[in-house]
C-alpha positions in Angstrom: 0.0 0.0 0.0 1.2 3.3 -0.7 2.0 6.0 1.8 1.4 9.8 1.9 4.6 11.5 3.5 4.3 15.6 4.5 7.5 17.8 4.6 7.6 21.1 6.2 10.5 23.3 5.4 11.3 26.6 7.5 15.1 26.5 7.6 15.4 30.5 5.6 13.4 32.9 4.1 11.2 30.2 2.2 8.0 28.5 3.9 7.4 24.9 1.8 4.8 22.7 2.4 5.4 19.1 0.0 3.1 16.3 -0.1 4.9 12.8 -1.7 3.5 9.3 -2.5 5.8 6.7 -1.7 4.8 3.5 -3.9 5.6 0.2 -3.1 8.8 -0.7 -4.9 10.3 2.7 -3.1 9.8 5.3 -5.9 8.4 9.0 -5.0 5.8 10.3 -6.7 5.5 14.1 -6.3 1.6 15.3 -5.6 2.4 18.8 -4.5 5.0 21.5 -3.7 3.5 24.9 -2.0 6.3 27.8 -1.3 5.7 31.4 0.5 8.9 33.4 0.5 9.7 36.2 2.2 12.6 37.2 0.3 11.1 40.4 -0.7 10.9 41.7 3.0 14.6 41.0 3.3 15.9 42.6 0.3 15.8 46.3 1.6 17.9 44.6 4.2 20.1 43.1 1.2 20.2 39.5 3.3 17.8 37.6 5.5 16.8 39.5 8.9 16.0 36.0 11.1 13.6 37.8 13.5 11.2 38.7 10.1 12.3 35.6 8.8 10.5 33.4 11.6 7.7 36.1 11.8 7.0 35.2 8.0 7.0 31.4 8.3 4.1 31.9 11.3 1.9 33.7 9.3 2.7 31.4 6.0 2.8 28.2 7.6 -1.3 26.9 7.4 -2.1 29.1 4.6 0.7 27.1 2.9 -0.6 23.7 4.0 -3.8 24.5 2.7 -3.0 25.4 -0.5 -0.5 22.0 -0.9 -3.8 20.0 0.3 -6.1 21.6 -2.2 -3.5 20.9 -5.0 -3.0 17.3 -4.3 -6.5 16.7 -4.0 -6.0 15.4 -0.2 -6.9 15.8 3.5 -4.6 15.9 6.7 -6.5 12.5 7.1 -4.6 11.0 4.7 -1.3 11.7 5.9 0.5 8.9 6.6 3.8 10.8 7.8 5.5 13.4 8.8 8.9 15.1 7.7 10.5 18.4 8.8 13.9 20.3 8.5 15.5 20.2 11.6 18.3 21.8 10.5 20.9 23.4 9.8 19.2 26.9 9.4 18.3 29.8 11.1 17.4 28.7 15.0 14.1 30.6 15.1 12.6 29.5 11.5 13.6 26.1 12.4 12.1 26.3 15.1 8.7 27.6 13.6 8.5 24.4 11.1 9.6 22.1 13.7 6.5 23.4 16.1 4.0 23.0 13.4 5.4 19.5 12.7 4.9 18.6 16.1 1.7 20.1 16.2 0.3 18.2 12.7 1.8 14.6 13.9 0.5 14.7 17.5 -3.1 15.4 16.4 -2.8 13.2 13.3 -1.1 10.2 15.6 1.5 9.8 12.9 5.4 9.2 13.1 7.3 12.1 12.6 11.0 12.4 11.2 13.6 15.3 11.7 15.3 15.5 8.7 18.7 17.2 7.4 17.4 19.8 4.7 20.8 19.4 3.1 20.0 15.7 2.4 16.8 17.1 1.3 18.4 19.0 -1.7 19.5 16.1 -2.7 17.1 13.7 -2.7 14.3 16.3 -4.4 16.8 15.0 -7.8 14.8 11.4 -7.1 11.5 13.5 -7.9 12.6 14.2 -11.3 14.9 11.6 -12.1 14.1 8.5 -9.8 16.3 6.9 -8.0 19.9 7.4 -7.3 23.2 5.6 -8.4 24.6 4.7 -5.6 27.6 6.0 -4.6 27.0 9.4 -6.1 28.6 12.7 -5.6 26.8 15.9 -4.4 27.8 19.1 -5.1 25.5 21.3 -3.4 25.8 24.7 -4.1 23.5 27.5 -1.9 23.3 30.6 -0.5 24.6 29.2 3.0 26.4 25.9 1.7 29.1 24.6 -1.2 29.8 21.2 -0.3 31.3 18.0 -2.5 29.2 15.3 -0.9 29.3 11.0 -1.4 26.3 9.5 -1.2 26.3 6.1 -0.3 22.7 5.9 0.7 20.6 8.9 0.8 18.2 7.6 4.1 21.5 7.1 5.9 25.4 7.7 4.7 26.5 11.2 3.3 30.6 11.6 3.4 31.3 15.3 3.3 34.8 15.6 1.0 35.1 19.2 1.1 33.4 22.0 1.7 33.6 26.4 1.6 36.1 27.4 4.1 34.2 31.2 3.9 32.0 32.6 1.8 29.5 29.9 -0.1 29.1 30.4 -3.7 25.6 32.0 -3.1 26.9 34.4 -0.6 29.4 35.8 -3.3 26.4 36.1 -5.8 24.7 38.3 -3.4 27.7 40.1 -2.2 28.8 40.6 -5.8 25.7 42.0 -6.7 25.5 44.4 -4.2 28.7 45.9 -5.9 27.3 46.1 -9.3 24.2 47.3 -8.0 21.9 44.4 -9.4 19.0 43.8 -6.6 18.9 41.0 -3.9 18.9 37.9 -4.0 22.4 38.1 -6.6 22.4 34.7 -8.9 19.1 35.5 -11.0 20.3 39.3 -12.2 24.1 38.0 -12.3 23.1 35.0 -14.4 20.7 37.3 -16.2 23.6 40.1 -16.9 26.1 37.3 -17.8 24.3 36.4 -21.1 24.9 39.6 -22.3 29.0 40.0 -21.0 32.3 38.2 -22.2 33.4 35.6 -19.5 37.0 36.4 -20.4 36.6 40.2 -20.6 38.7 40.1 -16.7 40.9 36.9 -15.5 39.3 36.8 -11.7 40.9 34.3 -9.5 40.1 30.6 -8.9 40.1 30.1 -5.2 42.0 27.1 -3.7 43.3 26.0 -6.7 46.9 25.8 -6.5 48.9 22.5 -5.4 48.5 23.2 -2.0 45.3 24.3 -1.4 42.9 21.5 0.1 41.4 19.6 -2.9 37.9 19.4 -2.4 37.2 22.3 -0.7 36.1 25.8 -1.9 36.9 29.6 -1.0 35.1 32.4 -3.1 35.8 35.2 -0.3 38.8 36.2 -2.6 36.7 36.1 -5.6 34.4 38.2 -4.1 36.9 40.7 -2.9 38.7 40.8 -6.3 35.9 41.9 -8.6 35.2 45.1 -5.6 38.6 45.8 -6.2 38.3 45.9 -10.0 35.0 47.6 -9.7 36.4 50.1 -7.3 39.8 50.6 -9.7 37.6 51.2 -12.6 35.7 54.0 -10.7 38.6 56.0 -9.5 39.7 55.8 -13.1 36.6 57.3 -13.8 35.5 54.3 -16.0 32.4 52.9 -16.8 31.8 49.9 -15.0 30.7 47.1 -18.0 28.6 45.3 -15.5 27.4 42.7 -18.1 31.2 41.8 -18.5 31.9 41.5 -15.0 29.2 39.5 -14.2 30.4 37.2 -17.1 33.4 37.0 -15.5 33.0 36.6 -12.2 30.2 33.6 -13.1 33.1 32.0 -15.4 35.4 31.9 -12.3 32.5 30.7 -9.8 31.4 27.6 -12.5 34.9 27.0 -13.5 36.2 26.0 -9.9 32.9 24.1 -8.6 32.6 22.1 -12.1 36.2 21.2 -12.0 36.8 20.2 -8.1 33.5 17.9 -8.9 34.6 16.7 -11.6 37.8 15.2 -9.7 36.4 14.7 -6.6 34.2 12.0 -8.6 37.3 10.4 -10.5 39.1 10.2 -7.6 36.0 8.7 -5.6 35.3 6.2 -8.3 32.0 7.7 -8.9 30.0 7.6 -12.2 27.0 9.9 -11.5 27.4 13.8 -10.0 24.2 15.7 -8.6 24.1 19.2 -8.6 21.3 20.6 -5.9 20.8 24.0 -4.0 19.5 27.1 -5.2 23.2 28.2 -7.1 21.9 24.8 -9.0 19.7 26.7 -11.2 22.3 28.9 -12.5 22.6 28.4 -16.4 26.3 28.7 -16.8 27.5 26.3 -13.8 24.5 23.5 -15.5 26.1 23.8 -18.9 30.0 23.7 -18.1 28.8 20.9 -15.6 27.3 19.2 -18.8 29.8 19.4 -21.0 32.7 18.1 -18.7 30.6 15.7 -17.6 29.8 14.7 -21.0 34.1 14.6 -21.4 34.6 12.7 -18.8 32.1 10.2 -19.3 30.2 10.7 -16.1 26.2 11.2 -15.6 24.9 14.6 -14.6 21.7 15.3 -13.0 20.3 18.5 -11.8 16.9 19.1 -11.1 14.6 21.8 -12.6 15.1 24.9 -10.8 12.0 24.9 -9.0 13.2 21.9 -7.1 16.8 23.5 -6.7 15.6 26.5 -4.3 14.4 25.5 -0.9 11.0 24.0 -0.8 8.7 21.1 0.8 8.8 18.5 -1.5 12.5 18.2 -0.8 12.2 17.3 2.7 9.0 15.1 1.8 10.9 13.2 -0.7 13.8 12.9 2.0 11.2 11.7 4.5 9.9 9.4 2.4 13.2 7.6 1.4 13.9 8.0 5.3 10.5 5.7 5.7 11.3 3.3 3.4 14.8 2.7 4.5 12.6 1.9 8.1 14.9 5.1 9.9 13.4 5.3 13.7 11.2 8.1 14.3 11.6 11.1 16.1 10.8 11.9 19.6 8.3 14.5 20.3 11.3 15.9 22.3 14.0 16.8 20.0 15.3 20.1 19.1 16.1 21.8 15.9 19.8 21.8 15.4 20.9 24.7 13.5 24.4 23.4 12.9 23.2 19.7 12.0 25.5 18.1 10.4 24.8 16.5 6.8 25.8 12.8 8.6 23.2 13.3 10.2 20.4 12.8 7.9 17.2 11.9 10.3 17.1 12.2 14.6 
């Protein structure tokens, strides 16, 4: 018999509500995927404010259920479980998800599963796609996160390889924005402005990618501070700053390093098939450099549609779902949303 697994995500500025069919012979059927965001209260800020950020995920949080209920045709009666991010994130929108979780499984009498909403970005690819290769590589690329991930088993055993050791790749986006002027959130008008610019009008740096530098992780805080410095050089000159050019360039650099640590990070692992999730995901340049190496090296690349990429509830659904058919243990009415979970840890 099939199963109806919820997923709540509150771990930003996004509120998701998923609802997912788990069939028999373990595939995931996707009935519905609600989203509120509040990114355009933040954007005067020019990054997320937590306290509005929590406030927007209490007022989003049953108008968003309802409307994921009226798509897929269902009722809370048929609910069959429960999933929710419980971490990493922001403490209080955690917090907010986690309480409405709670909330739904008590009065339903349902199990209920904390889930790691990095995992989530990855499983969301067995939506689209079905299911995954195992091992596979991750490389999860977000406003928070830039992580090369194995994945041995997606209900239980994620390896972290390597990681940002400052800025994430999304961060830069926004940060690089801000100094071309282009509104908040960064990767849309970057990726937007790049179309039109030459990506090797300026030769920006490639962060940790000399012979020393750590192999699988990632630095894009010198990136970042290399194109304000250009920009900044340009001004003083009294220059027109060719912001479609710059954004071509900086996008080159940012694609260039994540495609080709992946890329080796999967040779080296052994690893036939690389995911690309998180919001950066959607970008068009990293998807088609990530194709076309791929494509070179003989190695399978899927990356879901961008709707998927960005944070939303049929991530941690789908998550949940693979958690419950893996028979994971359920979560105790107790537990606490961790907002520096680890991605190990892919269910409490």
């Amino acid at each position: 018999m099939s199963r109806i697994i919820m997923g709540i995500e509150s771990s930003c500025d996004e509120t998701g509500v998923g609802l997912v069919r788990l069939h028999d012979d373990g595939t995931v059927e996707l009935l519905a995927d609600e989203v509120a965001s509040s990114v355009e209260q933040h954007a005067r800020f020019g990054g997320v404010v937590p306290e509005v950020a929590s406030r927007a995920h209490l007022e989003a949080m049953v108008p968003t259920t309802s409307r994921a209920f009226e798509k897929a045709g269902l009722s809370l009666s048929d609910v069959d479980a429960i999933a929710v991010t419980a971490g990493p994130g922001l403490a209080g929108a955690l917090l907010v998800g986690v309480s409405a979780a709670k909330a739904y499984a008590t009065a339903l009498d349902v199990p209920l599963y904390g889930v790691n909403h990095l995992a989530g970005h990855i499983a969301v690819d067995t939506l689209q796609h079905g299911p995954l290769p195992t091992p596979c590589l991750a490389l999860l690329v977000s406003g928070g996160h830039t992580q090369l991930l194995r994945v041995d088993d997606i209900a239980s055993s994620i390896t972290e390889l390597g990681s940002t050791v400052d800025d994430a790749a999304g961060e830069a986006y926004d940060k690089v924005a801000r100094v071309l002027g282009l509104p908040y959130p960064g990767g849309p008008p970057i990726d937007k402005a790049a179309k039109n610019g030459d990506p090797a009008a300026i030769a920006f740096p490639r962060g940790m990618t000399g012979p020393r530098d750590a192999k699988h992780d990632f630095s894009f805080s010198g990136l970042k501070t290399s194109v304000a410095r250009w920009v900044e050089g340009a001004a003083r000159r009294g220059e027109e700053i060719p912001v479609d050019d710059v954004a071509a360039s900086f996008q080159e650099a940012v694609a260039d390093v994540l495609t080709m640590k992946a890329i080796r990070a999967a040779e080296e692992q052994g690893i036939g098939t690389i995911v690309i999730s998180g919001g950066v995901a959607a970008n068009s340049r990293l998807s088609s450099l990530a194709a076309e190496r791929c494509a070179a090296a003989g190695i399978e690349l899927r990356v879901p549609r961008p709707r998927l990429c960005t944070d939303n509830g049929a991530m941690i659904a789908a998550l949940g779902a693979h958690v419950v058919a893996a028979k994971r243990p359920t979560a105790a009415l107790d537990f606490s949303a961790n907002p520096a979970l680890p991605v190990s840890v892919v269910s409490l």
